[in-house]
TITI-409501 format. One record per residue: residue in one letter; chain; x, y, z of N, C-alpha, C, O, CB in turn. Coordinates in steps of 0.2 Angstrom, whole numbers, plus 2048, in hexadecimal, padded with zeros to 3 digits. Glycine has a CB too. Layout:
! residues N
['A' 'A' [X Y Z] [X Y Z] [X Y Z] [X Y Z] [X Y Z]]
...
//
This chain:
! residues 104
['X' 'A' [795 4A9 B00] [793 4AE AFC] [794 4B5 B00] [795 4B9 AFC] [78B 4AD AFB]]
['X' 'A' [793 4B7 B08] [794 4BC B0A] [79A 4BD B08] [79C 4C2 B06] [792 4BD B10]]
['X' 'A' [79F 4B9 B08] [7A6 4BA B09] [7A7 4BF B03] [7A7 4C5 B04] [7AB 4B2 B08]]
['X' 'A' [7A8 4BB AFC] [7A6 4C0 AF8] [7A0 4C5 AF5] [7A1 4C7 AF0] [7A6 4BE AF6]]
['X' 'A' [79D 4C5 AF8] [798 4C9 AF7] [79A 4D2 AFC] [797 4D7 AFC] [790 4C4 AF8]]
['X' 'A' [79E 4D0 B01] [79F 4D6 B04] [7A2 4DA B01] [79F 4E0 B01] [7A1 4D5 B09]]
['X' 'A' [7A9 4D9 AFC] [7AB 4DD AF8] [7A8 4DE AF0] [7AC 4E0 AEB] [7B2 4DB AF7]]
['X' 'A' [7A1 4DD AEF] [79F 4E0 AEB] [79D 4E9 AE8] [79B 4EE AEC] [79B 4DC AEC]]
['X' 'A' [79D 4E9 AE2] [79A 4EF AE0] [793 4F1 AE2] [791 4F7 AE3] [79A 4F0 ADA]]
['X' 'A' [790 4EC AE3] [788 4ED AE3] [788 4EF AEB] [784 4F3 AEC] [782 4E5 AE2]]
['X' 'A' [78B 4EE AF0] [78B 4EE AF7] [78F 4F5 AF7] [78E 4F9 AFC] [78E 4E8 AFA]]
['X' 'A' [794 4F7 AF1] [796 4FE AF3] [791 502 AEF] [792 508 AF0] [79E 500 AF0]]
['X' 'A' [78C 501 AEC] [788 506 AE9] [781 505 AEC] [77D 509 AE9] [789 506 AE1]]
['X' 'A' [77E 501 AF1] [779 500 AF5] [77B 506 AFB] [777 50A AFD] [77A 4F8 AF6]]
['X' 'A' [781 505 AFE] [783 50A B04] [785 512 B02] [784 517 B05] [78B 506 B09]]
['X' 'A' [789 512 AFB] [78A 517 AF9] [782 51D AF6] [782 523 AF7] [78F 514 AF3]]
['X' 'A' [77C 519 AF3] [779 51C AF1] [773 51C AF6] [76F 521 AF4] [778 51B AEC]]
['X' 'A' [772 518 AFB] [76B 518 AFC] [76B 51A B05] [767 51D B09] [768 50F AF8]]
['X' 'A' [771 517 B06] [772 516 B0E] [76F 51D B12] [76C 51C B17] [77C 514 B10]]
['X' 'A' [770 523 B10] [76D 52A B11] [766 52B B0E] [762 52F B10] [772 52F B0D]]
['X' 'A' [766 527 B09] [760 52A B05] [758 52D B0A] [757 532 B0B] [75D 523 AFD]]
['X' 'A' [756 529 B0C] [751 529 B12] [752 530 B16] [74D 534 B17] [752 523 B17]]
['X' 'A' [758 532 B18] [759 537 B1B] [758 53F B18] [757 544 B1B] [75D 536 B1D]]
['X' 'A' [75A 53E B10] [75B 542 B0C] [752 543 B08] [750 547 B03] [762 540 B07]]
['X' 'A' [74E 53D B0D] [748 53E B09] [748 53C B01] [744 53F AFD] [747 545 B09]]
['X' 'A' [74A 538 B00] [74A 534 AF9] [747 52F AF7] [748 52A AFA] [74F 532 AF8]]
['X' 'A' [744 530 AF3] [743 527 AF2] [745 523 AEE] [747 525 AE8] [73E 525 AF0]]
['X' 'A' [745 51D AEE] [749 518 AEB] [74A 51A AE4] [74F 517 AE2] [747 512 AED]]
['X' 'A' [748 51C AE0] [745 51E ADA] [74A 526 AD9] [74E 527 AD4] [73C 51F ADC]]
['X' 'A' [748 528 ADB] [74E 530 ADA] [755 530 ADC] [75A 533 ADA] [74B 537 ADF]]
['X' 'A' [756 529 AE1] [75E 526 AE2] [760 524 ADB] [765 526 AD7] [75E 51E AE8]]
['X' 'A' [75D 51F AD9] [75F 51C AD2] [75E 522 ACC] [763 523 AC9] [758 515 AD1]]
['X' 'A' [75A 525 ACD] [75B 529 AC7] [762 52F AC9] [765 531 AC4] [753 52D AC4]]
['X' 'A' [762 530 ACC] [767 536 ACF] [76E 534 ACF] [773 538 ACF] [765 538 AD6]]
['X' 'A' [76F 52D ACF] [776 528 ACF] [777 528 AC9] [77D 529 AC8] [776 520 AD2]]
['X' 'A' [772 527 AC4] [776 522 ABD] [779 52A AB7] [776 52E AB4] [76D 51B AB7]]
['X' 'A' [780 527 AB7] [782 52C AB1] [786 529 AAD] [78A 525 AB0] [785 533 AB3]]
['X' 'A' [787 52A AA7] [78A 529 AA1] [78E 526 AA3] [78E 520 AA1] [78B 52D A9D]]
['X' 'A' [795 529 AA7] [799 527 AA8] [79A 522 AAC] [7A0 520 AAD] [79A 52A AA8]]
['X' 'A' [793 51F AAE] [795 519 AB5] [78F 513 AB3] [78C 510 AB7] [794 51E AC0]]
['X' 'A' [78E 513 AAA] [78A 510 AA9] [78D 509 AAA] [78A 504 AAC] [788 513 AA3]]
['X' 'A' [795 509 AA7] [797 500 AAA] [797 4FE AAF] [796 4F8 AB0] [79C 4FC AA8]]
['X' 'A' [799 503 AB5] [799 500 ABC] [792 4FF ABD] [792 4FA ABF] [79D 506 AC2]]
['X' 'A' [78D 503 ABC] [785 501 ABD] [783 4FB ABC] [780 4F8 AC1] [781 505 AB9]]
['X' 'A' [784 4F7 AB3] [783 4F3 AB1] [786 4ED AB5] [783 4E8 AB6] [784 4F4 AAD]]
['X' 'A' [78C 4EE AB6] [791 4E7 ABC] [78B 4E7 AC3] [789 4E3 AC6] [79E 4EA AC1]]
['X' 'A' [78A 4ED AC4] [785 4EB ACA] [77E 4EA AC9] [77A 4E9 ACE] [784 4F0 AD0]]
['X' 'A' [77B 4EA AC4] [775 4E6 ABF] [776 4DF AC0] [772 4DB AC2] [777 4E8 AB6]]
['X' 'A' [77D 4DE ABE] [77E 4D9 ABC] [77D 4D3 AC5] [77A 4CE AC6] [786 4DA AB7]]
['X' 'A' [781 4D5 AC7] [784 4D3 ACE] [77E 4D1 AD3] [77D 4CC AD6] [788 4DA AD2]]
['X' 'A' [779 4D8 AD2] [773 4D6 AD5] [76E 4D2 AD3] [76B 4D0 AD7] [76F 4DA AD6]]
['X' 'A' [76D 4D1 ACC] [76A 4CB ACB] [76C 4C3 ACC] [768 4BE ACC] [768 4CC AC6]]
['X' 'A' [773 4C3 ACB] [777 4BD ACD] [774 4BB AD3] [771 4B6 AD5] [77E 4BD ACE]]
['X' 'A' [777 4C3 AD8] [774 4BE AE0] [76C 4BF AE1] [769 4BB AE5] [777 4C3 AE9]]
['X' 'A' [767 4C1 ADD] [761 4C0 AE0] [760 4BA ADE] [75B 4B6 AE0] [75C 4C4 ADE]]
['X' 'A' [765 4B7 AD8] [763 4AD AD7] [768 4AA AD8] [76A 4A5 AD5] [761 4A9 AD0]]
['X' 'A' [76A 4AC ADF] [76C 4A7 AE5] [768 4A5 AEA] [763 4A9 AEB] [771 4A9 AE9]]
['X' 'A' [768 4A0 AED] [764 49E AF4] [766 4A1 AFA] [762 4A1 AFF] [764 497 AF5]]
['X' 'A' [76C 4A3 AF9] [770 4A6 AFE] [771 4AF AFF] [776 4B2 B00] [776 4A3 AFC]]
['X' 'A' [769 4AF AFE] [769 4B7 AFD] [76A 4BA B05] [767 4B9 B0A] [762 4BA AF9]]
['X' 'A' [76F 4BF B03] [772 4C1 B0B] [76D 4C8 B09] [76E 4CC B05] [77C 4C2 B0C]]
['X' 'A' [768 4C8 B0E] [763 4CB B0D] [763 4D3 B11] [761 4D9 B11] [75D 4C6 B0D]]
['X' 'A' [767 4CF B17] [766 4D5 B1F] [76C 4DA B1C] [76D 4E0 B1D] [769 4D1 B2B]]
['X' 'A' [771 4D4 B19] [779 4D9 B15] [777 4DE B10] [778 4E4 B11] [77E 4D4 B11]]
['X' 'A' [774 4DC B0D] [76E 4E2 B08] [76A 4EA B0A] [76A 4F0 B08] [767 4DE B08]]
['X' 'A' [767 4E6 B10] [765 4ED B15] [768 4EF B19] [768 4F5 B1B] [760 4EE B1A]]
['X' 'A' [76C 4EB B1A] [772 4EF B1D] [776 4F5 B1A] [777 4FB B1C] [778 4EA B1E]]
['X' 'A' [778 4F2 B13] [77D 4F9 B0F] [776 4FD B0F] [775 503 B10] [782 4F7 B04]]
['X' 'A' [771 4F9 B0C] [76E 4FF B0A] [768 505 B0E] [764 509 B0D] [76A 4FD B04]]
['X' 'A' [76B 503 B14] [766 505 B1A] [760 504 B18] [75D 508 B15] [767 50D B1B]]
['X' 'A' [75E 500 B1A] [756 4FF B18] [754 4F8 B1D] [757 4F3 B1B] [755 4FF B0F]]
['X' 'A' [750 4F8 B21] [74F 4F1 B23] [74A 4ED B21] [745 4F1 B20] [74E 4EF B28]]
['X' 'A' [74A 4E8 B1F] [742 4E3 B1C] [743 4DE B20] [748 4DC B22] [741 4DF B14]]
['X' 'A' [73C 4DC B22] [739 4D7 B26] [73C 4CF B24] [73D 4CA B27] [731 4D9 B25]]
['X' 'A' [73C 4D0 B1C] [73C 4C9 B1A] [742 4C9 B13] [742 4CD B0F] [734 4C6 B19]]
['X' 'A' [745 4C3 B12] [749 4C4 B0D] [747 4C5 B06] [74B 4C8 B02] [74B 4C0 B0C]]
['X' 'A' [73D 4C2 B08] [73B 4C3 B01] [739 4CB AFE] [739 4CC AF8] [734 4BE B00]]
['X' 'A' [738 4D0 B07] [739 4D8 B06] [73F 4D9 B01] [741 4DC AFC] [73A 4DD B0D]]
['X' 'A' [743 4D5 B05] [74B 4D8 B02] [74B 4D7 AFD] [74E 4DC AFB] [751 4D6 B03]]
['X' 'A' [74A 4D1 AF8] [74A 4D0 AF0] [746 4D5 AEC] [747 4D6 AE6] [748 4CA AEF]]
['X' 'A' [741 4D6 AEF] [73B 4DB AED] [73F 4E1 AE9] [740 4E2 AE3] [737 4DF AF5]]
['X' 'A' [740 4E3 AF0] [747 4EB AF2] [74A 4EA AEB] [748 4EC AE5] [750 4E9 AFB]]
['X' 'A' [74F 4E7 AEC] [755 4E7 AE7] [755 4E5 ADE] [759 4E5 ADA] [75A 4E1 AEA]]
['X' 'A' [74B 4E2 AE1] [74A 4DE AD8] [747 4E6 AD6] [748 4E8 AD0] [742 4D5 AD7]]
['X' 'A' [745 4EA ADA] [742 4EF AD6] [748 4F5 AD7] [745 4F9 AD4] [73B 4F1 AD8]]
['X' 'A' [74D 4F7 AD9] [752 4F8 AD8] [757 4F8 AD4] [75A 4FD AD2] [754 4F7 ADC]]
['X' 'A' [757 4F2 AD0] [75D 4EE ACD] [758 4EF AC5] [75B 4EF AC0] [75E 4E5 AD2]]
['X' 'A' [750 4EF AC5] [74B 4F2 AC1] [74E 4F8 ABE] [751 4F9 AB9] [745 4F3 AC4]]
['X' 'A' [74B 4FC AC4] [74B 504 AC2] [753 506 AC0] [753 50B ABB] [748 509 ACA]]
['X' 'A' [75B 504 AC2] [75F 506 AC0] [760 503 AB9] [765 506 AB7] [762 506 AC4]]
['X' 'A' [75F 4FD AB5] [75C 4F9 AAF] [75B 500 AAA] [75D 502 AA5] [755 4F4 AB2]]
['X' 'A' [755 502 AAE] [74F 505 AA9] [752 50D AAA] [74F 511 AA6] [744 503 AAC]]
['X' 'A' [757 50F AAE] [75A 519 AAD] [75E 516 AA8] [75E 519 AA2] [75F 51E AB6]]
['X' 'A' [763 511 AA8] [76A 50F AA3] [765 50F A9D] [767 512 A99] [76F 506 AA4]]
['X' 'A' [761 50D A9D] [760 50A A94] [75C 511 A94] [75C 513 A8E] [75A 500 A90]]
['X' 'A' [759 514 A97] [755 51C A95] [75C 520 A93] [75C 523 A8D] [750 522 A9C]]
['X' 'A' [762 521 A98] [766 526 A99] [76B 524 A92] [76D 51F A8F] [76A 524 AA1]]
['X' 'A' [76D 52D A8E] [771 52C A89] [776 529 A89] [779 529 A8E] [772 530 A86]]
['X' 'A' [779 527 A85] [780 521 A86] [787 527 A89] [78B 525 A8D] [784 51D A7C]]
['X' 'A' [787 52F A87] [78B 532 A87] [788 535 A8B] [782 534 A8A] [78E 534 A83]]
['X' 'A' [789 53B A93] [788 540 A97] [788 545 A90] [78B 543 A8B] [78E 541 A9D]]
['X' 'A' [785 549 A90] [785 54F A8B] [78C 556 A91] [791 559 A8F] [77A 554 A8A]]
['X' 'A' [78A 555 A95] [78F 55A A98] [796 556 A9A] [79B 55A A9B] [78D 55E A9F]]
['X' 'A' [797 552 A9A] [79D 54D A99] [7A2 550 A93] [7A7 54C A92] [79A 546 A98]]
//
């Protein structure tokens, strides 16, 4: 599972969006809303998708997780936590967000 799971999208958009956020004073919450736009609504969804596959694995690579996403947790079940409400809140900006960017 790491094997493949290293070249995922979710691992490029875990290190891409969040890996700084802490430093920029963000919270996980203004990452996600500040990421999702019209245009990147199917790449969003494939990592919708991706992340709930591996959270129902047994084989959740959990330290690889805080790793992209800079963030450490104590326990795997923090880490599912993390990514179950993550993988929530970017769910719930797609289905608020209009299907089209208006300045697009």
């Amino acid at each position: 599972m790491e094997q493949e799971f290293s070249n995922s999208d979710l691992l490029s958009f875990l290190a891409a969006e969040f890996a700084d956020a802490d430093l920029e004073g963000k919270s996980d919450e203004e990452v996600v809303r500040g990421c999702v736009q019209a245009s990147l609504a199917e790449w969003h969804g494939g990592i919708i998708t991706e992340g709930w596959a591996l959270l129902n694995t047994p084989d959740f690579p959990w330290q690889q997780v805080g790793d992209y996403a800079n963030r450490y947790f104590d326990s795997e079940i923090e880490a599912r936590e993390w990514l179950t409400n993550i993988l929530e809140m970017l769910e719930n900006c797609l289905r608020d967000r209009p299907r089209r960017d208006p300045c697009a």
